[in-house]
N, CA, C and O atoms as a GROMACS GRO file, in nm:
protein
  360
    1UNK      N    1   0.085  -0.116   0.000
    1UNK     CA    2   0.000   0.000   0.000
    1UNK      C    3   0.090   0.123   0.000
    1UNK      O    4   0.190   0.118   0.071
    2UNK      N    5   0.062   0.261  -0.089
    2UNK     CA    6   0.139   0.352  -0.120
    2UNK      C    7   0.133   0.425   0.020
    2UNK      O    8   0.038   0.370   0.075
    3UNK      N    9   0.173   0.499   0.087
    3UNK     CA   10   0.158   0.599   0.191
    3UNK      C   11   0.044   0.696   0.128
    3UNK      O   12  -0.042   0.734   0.207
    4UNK      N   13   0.038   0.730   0.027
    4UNK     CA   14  -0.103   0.845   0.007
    4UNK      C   15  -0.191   0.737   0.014
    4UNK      O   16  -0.271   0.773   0.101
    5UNK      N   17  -0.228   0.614  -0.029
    5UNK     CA   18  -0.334   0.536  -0.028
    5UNK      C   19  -0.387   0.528   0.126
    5UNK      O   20  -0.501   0.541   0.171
    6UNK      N   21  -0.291   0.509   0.175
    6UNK     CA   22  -0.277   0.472   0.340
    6UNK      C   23  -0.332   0.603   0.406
    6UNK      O   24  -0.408   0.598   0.502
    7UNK      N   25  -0.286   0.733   0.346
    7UNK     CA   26  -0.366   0.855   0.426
    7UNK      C   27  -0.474   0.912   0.356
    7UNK      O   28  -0.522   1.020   0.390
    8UNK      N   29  -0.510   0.854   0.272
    8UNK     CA   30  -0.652   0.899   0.214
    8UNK      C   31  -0.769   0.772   0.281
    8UNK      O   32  -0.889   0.763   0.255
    9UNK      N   33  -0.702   0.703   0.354
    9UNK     CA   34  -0.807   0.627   0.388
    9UNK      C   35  -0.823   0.635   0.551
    9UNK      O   36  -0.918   0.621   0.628
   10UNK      N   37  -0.725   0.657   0.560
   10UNK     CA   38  -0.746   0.749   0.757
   10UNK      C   39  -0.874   0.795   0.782
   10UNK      O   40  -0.973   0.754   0.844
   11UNK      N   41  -0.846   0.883   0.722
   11UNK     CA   42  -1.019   0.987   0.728
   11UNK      C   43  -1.154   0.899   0.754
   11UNK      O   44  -1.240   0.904   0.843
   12UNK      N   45  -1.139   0.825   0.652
   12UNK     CA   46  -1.265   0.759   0.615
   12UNK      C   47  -1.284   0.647   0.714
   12UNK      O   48  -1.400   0.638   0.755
   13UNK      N   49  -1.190   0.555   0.764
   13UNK     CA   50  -1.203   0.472   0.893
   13UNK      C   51  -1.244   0.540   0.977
   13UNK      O   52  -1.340   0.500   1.044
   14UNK      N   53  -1.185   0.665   1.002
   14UNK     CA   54  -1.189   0.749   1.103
   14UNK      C   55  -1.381   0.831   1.103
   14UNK      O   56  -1.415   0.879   1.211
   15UNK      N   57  -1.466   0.837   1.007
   15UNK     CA   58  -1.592   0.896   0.994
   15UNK      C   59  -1.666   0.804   0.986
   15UNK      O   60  -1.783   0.829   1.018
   16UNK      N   61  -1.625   0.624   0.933
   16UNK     CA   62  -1.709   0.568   0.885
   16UNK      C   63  -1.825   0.532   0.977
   16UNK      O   64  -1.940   0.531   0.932
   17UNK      N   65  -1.795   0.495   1.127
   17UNK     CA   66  -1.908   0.430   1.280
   17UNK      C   67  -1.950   0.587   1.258
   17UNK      O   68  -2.071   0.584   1.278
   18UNK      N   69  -1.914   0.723   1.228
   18UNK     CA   70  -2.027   0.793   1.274
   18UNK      C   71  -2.109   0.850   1.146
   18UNK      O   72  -2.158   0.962   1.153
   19UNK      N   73  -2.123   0.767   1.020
   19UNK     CA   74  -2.229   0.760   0.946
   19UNK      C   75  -2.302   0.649   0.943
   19UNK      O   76  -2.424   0.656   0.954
   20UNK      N   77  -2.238   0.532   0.926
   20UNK     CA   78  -2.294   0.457   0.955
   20UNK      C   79  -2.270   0.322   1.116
   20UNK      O   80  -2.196   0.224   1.124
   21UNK      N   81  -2.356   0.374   1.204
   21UNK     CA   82  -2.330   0.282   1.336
   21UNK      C   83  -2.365   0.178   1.319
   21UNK      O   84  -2.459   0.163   1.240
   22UNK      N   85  -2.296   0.041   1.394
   22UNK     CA   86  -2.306  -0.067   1.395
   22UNK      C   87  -2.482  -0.091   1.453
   22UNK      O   88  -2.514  -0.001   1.531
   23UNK      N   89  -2.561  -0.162   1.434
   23UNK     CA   90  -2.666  -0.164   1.505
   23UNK      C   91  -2.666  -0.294   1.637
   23UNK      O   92  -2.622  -0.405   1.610
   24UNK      N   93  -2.720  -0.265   1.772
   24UNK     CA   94  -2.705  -0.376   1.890
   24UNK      C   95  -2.774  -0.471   1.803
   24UNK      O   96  -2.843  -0.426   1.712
   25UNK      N   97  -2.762  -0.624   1.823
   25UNK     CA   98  -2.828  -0.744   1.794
   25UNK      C   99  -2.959  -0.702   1.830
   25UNK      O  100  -3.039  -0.698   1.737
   26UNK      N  101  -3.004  -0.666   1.954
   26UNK     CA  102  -3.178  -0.651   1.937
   26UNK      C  103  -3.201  -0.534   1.816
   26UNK      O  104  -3.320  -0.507   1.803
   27UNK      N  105  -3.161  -0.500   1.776
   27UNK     CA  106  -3.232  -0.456   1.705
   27UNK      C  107  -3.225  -0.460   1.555
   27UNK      O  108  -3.249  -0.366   1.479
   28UNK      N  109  -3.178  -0.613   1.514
   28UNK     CA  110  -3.159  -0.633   1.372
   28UNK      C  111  -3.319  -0.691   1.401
   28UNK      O  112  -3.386  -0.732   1.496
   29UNK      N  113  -3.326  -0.676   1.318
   29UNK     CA  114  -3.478  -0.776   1.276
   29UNK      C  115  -3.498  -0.771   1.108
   29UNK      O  116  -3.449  -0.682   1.039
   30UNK      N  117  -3.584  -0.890   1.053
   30UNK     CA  118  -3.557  -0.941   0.917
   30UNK      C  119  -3.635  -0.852   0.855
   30UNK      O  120  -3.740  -0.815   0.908
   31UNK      N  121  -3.590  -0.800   0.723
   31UNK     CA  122  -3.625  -0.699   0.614
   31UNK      C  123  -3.755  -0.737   0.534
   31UNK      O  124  -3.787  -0.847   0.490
   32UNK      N  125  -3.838  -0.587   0.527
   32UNK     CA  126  -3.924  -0.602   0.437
   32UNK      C  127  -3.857  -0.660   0.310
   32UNK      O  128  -3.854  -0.778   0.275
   33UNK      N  129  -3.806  -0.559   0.251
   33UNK     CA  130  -3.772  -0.621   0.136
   33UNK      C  131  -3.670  -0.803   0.099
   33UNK      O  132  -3.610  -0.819  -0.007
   34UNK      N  133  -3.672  -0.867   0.165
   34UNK     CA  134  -3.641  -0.985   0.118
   34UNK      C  135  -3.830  -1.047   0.110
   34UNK      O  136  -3.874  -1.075  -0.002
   35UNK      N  137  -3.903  -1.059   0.206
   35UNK     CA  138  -4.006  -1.053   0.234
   35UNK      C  139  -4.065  -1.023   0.134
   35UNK      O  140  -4.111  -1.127   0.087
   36UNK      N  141  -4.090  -0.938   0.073
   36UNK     CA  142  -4.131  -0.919  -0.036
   36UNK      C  143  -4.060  -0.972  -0.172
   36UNK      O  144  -4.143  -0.967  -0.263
   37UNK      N  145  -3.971  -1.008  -0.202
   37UNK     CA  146  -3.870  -1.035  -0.310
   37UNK      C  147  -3.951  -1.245  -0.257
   37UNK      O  148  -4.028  -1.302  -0.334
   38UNK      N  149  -3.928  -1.278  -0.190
   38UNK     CA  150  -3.991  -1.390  -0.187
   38UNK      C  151  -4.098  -1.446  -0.234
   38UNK      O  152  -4.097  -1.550  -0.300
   39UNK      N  153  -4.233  -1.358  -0.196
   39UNK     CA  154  -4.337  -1.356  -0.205
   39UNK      C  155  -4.401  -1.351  -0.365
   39UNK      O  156  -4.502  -1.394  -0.420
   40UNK      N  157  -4.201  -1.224  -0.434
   40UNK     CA  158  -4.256  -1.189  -0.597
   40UNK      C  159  -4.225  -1.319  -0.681
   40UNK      O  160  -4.288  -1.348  -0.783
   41UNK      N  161  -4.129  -1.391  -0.634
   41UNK     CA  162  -4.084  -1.502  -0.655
   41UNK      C  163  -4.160  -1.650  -0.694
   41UNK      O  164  -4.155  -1.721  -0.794
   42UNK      N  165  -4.256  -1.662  -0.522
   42UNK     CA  166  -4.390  -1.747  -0.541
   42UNK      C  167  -4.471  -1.698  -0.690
   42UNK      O  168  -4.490  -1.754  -0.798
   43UNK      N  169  -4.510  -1.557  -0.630
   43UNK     CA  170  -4.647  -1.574  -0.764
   43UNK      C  171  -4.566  -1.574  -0.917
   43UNK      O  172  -4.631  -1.595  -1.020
   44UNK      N  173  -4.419  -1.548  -0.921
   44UNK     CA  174  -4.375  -1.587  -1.089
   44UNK      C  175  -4.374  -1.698  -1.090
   44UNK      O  176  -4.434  -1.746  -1.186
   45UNK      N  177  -4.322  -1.780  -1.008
   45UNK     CA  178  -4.341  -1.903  -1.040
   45UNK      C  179  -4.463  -1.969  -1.034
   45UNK      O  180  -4.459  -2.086  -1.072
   46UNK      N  181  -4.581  -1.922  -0.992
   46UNK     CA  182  -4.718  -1.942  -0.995
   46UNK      C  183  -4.772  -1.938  -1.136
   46UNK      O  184  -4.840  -2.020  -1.199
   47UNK      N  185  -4.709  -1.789  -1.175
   47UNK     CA  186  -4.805  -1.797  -1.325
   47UNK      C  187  -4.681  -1.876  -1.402
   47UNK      O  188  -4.729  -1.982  -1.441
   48UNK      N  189  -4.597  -1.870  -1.424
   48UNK     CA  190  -4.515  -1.930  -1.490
   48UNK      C  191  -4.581  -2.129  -1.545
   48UNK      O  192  -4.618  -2.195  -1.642
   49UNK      N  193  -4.560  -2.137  -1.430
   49UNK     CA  194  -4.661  -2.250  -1.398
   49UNK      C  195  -4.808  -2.282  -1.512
   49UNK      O  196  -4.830  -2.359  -1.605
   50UNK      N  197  -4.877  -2.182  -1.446
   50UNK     CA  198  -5.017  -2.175  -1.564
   50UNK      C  199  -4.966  -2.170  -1.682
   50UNK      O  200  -4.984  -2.268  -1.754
   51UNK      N  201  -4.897  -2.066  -1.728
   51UNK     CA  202  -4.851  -2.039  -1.853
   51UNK      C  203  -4.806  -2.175  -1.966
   51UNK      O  204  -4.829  -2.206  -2.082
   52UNK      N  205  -4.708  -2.243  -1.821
   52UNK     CA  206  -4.676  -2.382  -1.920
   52UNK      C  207  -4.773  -2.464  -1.926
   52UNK      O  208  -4.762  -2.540  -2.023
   53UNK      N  209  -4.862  -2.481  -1.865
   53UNK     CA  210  -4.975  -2.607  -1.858
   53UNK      C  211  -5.062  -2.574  -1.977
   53UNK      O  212  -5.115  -2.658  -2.050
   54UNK      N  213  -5.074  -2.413  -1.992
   54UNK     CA  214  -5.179  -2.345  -2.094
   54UNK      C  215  -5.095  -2.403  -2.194
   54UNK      O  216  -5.144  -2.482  -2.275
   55UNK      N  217  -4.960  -2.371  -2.198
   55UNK     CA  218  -4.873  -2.400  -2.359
   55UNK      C  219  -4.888  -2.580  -2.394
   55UNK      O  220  -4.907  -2.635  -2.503
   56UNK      N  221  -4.872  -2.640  -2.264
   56UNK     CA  222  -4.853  -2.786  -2.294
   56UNK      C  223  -5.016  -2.887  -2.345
   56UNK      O  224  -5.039  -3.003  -2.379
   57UNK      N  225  -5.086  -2.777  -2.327
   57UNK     CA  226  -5.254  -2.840  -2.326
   57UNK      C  227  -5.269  -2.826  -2.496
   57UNK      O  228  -5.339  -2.894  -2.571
   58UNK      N  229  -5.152  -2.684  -2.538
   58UNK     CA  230  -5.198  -2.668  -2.674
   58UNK      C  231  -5.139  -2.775  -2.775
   58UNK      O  232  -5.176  -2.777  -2.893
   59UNK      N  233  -5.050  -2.861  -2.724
   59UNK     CA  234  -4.992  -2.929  -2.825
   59UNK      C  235  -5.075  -3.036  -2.842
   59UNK      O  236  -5.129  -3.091  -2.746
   60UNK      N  237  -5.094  -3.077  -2.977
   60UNK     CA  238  -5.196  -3.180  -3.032
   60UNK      C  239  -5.075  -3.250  -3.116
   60UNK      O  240  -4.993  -3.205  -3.196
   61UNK      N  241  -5.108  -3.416  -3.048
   61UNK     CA  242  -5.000  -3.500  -3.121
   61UNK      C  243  -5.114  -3.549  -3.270
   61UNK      O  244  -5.229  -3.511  -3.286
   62UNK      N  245  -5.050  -3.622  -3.342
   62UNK     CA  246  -5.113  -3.704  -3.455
   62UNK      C  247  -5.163  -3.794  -3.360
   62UNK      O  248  -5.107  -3.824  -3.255
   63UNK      N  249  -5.289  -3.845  -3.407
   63UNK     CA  250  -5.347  -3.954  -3.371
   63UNK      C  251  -5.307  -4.044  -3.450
   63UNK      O  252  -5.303  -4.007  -3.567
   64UNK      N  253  -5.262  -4.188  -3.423
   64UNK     CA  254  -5.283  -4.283  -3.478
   64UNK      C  255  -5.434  -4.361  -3.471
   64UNK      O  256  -5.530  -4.366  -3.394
   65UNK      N  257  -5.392  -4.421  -3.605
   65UNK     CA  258  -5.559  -4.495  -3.597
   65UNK      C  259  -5.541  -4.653  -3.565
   65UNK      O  260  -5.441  -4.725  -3.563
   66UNK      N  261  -5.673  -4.677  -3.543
   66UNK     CA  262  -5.680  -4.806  -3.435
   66UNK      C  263  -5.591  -4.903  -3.486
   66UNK      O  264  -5.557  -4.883  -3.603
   67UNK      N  265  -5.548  -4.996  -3.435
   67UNK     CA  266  -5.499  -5.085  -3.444
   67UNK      C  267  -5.573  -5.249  -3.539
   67UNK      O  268  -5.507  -5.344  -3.583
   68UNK      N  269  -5.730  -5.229  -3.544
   68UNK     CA  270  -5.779  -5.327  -3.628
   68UNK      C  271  -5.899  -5.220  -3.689
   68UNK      O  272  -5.968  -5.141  -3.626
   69UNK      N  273  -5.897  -5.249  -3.846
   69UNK     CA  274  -6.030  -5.197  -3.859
   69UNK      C  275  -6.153  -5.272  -3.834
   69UNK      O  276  -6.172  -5.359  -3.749
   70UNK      N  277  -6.260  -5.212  -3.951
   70UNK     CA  278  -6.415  -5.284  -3.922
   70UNK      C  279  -6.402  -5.462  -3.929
   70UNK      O  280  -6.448  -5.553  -3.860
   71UNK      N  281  -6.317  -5.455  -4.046
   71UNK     CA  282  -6.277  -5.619  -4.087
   71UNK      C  283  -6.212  -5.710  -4.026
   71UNK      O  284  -6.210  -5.829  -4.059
   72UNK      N  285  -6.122  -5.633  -3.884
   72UNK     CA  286  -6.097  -5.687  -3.825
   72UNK      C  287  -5.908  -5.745  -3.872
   72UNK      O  288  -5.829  -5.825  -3.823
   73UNK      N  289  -5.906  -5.651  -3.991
   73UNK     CA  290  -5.771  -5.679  -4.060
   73UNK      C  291  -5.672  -5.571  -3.985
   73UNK      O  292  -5.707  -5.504  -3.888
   74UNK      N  293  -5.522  -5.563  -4.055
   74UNK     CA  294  -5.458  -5.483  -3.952
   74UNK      C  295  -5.393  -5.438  -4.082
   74UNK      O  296  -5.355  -5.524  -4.162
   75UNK      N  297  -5.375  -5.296  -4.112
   75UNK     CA  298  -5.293  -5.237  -4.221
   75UNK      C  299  -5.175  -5.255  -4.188
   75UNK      O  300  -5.138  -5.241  -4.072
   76UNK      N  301  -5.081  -5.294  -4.305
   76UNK     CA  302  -4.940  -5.336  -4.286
   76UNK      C  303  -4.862  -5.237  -4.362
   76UNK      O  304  -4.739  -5.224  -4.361
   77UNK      N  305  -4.964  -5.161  -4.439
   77UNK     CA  306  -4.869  -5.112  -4.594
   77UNK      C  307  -4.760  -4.987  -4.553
   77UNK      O  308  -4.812  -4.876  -4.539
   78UNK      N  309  -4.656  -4.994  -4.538
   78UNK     CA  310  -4.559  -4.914  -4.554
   78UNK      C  311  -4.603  -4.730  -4.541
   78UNK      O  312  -4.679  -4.714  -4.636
   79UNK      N  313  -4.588  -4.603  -4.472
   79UNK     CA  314  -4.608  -4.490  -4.489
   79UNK      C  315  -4.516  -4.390  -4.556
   79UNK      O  316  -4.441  -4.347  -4.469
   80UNK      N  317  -4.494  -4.342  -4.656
   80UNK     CA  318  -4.392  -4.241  -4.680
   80UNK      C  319  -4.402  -4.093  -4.635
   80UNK      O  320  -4.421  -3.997  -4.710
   81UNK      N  321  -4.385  -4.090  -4.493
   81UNK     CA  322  -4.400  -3.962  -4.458
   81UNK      C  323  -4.294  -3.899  -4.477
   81UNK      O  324  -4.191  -3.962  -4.451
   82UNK      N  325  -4.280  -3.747  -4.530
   82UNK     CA  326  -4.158  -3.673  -4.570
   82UNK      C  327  -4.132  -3.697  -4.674
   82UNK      O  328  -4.021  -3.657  -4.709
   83UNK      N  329  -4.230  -3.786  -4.794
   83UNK     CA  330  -4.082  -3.795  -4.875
   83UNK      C  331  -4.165  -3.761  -4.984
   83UNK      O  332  -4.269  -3.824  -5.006
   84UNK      N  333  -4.118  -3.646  -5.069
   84UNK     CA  334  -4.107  -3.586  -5.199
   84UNK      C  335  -4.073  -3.658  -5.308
   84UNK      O  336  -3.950  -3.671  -5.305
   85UNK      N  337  -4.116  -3.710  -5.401
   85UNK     CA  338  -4.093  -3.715  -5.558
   85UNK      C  339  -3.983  -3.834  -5.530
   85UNK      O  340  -3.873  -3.808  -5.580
   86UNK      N  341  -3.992  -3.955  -5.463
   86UNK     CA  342  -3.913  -4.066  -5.463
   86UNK      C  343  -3.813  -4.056  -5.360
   86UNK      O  344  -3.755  -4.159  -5.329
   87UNK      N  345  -3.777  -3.921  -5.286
   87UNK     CA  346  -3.640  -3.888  -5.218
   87UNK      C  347  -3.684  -3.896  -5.069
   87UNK      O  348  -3.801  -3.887  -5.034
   88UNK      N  349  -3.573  -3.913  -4.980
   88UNK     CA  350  -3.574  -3.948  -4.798
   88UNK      C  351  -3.559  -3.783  -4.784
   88UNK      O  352  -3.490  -3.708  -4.853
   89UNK      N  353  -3.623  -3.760  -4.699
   89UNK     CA  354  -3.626  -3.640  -4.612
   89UNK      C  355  -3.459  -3.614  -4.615
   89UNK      O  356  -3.363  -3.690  -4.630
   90UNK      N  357  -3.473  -3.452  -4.591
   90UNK     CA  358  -3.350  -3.372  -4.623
   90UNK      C  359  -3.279  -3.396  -4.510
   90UNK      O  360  -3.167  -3.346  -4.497
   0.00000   0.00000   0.00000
């Protein structure tokens, strides 16, 4: 530490307990504001919550179809999903 560093900071040790005083243990007690920062916390994650259930309700898969028809037969035939003019998906 330089000696000017060292006396520019004198002062300030020296003022700091009489701006800001230590407070006695009785008299810390717990802060509105975490209290509140908690509370904002619950309800985001509250709607957050709705929000995804609303998003996840919207997804509609393909239905497959039954497994036997009227005849009681079972389609076997091959599906070409994706595929263009003879070619496999890109």
């Amino acid at each position: 530490m330089t000696p000017l560093t060292a006396l520019l900071q004198q002062p300030v040790h020296a003022i700091a307990p009489l701006l800001d005083p230590v407070p006695e243990p009785s008299e810390v007690t717990p802060g509105w504001g975490a209290a509140v920062l908690v509370v904002g916390l619950i309800v985001a994650t509250v709607l957050l919550w709705f929000s995804m259930r609303k998003q996840l309700g919207r997804i509609r898969f393909r239905e497959e179809p039954d497994a036997s028809d009227d005849d009681g037969s079972v389609d076997q035939a091959p599906r070409d999903v994706g595929r263009e003019n003879g070619r496999g998906p890109v």
